[in-house]
C-alpha positions in Angstrom: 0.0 0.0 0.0 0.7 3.7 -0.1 1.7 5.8 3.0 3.1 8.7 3.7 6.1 9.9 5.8 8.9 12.5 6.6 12.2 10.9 6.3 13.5 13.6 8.5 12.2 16.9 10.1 11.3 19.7 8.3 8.5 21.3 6.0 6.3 19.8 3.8 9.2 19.0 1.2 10.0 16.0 3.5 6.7 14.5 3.3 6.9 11.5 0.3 4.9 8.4 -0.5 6.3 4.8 -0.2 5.2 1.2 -0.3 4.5 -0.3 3.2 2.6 -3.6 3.6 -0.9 -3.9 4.4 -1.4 -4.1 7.7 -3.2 -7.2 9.6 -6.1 -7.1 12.3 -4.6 -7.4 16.0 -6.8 -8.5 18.1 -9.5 -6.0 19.1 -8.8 -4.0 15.8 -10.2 -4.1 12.6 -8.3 -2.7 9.4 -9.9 0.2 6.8 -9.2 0.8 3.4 -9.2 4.4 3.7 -11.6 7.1 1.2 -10.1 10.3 3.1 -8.5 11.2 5.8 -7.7 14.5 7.1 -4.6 17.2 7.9 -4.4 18.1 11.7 -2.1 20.5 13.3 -0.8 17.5 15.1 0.1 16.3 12.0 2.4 19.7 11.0 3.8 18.9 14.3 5.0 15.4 13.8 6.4 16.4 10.0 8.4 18.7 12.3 9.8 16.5 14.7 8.1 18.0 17.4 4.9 16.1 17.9 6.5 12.2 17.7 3.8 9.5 17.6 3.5 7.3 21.0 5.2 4.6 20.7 4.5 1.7 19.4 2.4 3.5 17.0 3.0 4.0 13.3 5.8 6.6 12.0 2.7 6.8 9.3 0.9 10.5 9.4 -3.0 10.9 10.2 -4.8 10.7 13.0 -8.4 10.3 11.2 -9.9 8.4 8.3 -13.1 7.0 6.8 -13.0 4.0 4.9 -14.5 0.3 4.5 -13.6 -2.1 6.7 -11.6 -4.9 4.8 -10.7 -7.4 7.5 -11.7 -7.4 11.1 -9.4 -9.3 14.2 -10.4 -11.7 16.7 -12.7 -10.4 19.5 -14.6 -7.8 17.1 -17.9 -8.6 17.3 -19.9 -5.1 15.6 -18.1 -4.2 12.9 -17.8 -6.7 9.4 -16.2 -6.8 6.2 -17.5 -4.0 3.7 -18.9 -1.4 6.8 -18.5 2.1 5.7 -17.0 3.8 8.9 -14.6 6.5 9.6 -12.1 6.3 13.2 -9.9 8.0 15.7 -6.5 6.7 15.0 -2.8 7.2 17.1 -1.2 7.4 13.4 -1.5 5.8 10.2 -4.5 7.8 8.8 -1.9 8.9 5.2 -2.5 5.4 3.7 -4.4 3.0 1.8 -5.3 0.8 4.3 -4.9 1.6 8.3 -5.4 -0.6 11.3 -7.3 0.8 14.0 -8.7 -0.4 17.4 -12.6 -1.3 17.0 -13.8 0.7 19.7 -11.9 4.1 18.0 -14.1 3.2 15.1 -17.6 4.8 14.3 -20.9 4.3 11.5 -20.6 7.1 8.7 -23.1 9.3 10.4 -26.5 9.6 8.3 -26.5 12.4 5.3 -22.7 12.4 5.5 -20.8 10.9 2.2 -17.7 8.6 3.2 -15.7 11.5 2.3 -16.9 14.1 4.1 -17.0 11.2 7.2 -12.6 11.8 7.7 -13.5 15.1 9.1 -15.6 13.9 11.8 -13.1 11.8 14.6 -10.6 14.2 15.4 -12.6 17.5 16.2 -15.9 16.0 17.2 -13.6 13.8 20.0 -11.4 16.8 21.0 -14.3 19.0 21.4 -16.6 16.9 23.1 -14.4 15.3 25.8 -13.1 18.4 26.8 -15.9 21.2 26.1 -18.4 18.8 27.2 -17.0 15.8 29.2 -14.0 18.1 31.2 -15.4 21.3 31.3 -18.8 20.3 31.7 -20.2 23.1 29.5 -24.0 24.2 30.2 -26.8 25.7 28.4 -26.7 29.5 28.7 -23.0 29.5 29.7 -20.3 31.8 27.8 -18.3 29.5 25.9 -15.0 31.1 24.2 -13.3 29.0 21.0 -9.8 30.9 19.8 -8.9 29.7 16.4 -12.6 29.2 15.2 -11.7 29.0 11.6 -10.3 25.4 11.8 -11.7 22.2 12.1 -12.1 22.2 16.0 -13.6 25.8 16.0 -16.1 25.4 13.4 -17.2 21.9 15.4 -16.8 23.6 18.4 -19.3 26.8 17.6 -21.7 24.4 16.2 -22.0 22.0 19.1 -21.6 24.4 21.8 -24.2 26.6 19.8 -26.8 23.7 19.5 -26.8 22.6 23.3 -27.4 25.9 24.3 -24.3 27.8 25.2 -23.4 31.4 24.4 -20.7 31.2 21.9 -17.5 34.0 21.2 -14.9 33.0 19.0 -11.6 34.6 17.7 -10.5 34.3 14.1 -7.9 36.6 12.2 -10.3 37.9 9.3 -13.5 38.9 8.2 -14.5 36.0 6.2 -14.0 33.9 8.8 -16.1 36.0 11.3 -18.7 35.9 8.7 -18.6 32.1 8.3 -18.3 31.6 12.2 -21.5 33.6 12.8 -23.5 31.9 10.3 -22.0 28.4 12.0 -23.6 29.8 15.5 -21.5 32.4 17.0 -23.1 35.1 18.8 -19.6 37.2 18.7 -16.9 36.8 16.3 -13.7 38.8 17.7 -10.7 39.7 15.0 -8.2 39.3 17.2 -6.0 41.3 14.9 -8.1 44.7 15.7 -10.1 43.7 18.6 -9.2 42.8 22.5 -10.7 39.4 23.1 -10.6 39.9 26.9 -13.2 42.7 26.6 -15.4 41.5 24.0 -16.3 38.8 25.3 -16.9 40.6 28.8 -19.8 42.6 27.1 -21.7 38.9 26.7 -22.7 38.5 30.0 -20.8 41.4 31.9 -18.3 38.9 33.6 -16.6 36.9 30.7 -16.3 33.1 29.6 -17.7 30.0 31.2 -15.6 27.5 29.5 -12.6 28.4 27.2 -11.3 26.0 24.2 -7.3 27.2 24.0 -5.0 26.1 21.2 -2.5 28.8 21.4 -1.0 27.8 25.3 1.7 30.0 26.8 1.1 33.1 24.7 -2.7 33.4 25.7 -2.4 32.2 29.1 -2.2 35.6 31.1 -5.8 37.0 29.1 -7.3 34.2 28.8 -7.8 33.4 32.7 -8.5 37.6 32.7 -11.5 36.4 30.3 -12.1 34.0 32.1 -15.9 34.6 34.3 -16.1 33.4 37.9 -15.9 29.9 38.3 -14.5 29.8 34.9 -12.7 26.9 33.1 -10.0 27.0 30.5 -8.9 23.9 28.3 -5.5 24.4 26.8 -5.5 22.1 23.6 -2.1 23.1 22.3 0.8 25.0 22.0 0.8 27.1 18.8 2.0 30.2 20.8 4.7 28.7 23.0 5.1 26.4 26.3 6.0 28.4 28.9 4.0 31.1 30.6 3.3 33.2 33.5 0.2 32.0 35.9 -1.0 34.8 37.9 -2.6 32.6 40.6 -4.2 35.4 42.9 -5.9 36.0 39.7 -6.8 32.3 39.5 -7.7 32.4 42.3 -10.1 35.1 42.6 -12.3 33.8 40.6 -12.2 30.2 41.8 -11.1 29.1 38.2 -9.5 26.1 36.7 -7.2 25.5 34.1 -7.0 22.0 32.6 -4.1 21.0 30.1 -5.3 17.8 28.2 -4.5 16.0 25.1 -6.0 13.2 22.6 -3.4 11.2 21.1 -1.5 9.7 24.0 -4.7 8.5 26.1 -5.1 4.5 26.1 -7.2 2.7 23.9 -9.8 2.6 26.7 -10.0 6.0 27.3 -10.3 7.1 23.5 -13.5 4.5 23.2 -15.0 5.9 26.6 -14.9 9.3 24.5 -16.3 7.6 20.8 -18.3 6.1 22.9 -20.0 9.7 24.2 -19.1 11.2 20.8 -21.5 8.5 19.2 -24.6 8.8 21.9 -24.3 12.3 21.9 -22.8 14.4 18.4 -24.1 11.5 16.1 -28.1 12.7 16.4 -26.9 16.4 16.2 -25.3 15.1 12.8 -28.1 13.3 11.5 -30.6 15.4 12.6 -28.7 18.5 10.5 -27.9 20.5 13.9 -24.3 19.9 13.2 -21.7 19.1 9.7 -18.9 18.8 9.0 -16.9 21.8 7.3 -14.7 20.8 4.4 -12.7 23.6 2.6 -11.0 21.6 0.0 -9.7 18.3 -0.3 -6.3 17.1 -2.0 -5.2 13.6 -3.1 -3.1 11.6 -1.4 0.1 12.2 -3.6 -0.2 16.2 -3.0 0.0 16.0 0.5 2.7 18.5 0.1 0.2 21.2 -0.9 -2.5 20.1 1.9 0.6 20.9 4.4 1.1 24.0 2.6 -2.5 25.3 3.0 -3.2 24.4 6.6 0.0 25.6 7.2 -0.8 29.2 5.7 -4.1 29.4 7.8 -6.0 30.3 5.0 -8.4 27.2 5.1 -11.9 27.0 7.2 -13.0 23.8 8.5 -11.1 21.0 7.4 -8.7 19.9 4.8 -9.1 16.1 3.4 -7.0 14.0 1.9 -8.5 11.1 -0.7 -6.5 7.8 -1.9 
């Protein structure tokens, strides 16, 4: 089969396609000729050499697909041969053919094309287990998404929107405000021209409930200063640095919490507790047309150069896809 790696850190030059063999069912797993899959930040981050997969795990990129399932390992009693599904995967996702544990896998959710499915796993996981699960996000609640444009902001406005919450959002241009509104959001803040900390103050007079953070150490400071009483912050990732000041008076003041959590390293167990929720609870939004999936373009497999390229520039909204 094709797969894709980086032979060595760097930009998307290094990424190239070469033959691996198929992969076989472990038990527990069940293996997916892949339709799509999807580019994730994550995924910039490994072609780096900053984000390695866990180990044991593939050197393979992706951490999403949808496919048909093509053989299925001992113990797998739901899924069969010739199921159209799509799955949470620890790598491997930049291939024909992946293996993934059975209970990371999920049904293509009605009035979804397989396609369209590889956007689904990553973002509707992340945002769920840690808007939802963590920081226990309620109807009528402020909840604040930086970096709406993406594939976790767009799911994260639209879920948070349809259960009720209050939703602000940053984003870095017009078009994207414009999208994010129509998505759900009650506020869309340029953070280029506007101060997130007192925008989102004007909601409710006291700030955010719940705050989704991908940007870490350079946020930190405003963020809790957004943050309403009570508040909870969820730091996702790193994009503006590591290490940062925490003002704890400030902290806590307000009786706040500020949770650092990731996806990709939690046991198998853990990530089918969440598909698990994601499926009971995101599935019926999807099928009942509450909630999509945003695709801005997709890209064969052999030009995952240029998919790098464009998520890399920040000029995409929603998510990019890959097809084999």
């Amino acid at each position: 089969m094709r797969a894709v790696l980086c032979r060595e850190a760097g930009g998307p030059e290094v990424l190239e396609l070469a033959e691996r063999p198929d992969p076989e069912p472990k038990t527990g797993e069940v293996v997916i000729e892949v339709a799509a899959s999807a580019v994730n930040r994550a995924d910039l981050m490994q072609r780096e050499g900053r984000y390695p997969p866990p180990p044991g795990e593939s050197d393979v990129l992706g951490l999403e697909c949808s496919g048909t399932i093509v053989a299925v390992g001992d113990g797998v009693t739901r899924w069969q041969i010739g199921d159209e599904v799509c799955a949470l995967l620890a790598s491997g996702g930049y291939a024909d053919k992946v293996a993934a544990p059975a209970g990371q896998v999920l049904p293509v959710p009605p009035g979804v094309s397989l396609v369209e499915a590889a956007a689904l796993p990553e973002v509707t996981a992340t945002v769920w287990s840690n808007v939802f699960m963590v920081a226990a996000l309620q109807p009528d609640e402020v909840f604040l998404v930086h970096g709406a444009g993406g594939g976790i902001g767009t799911m994260a406005i639209q879920l948070a929107a349809a259960l009720g919450a209050r939703v602000a959002c940053t984003v870095g241009s017009a078009d994207k405000a414009e999208i994010c509104r129509e998505l759900g959001a009650e506020l869309a803040i340029n953070y280029r021209e506007q101060d997130f900390v007192e925008e989102v103050r004007r909601l409710n007079g006291s700030g955010a409930d719940v705050i989704l953070d991908n940007m870490g150490a350079s946020y930190l400071a405003r963020n809790v200063d957004a943050l309403a009483t009570e508040g909870r912050l969820v730091v996702i990732g790193l994009q503006g640095g590591a290490q940062g000041e925490l003002d704890l008076r400030n902290l806590l003041g307000k009786r706040g919490a500020v949770i650092a959590t990731g996806l990709r390293s939690r046991p198998a167990a853990g990530k089918a507790a969440i598909m698990a929720s994601v499926e009971a609870n995101v599935w019926p939004l999807i099928a009942g047309g509450r909630v999509r999936p945003i695709v801005h373009t997709s890209y064969p497999l052999e030009d995952v150069r240029a998919a790098h390229e464009l998520v890399e520039s920040s000029a995409h909204i929603g998510k990019v896809l890959l097809t084999t």
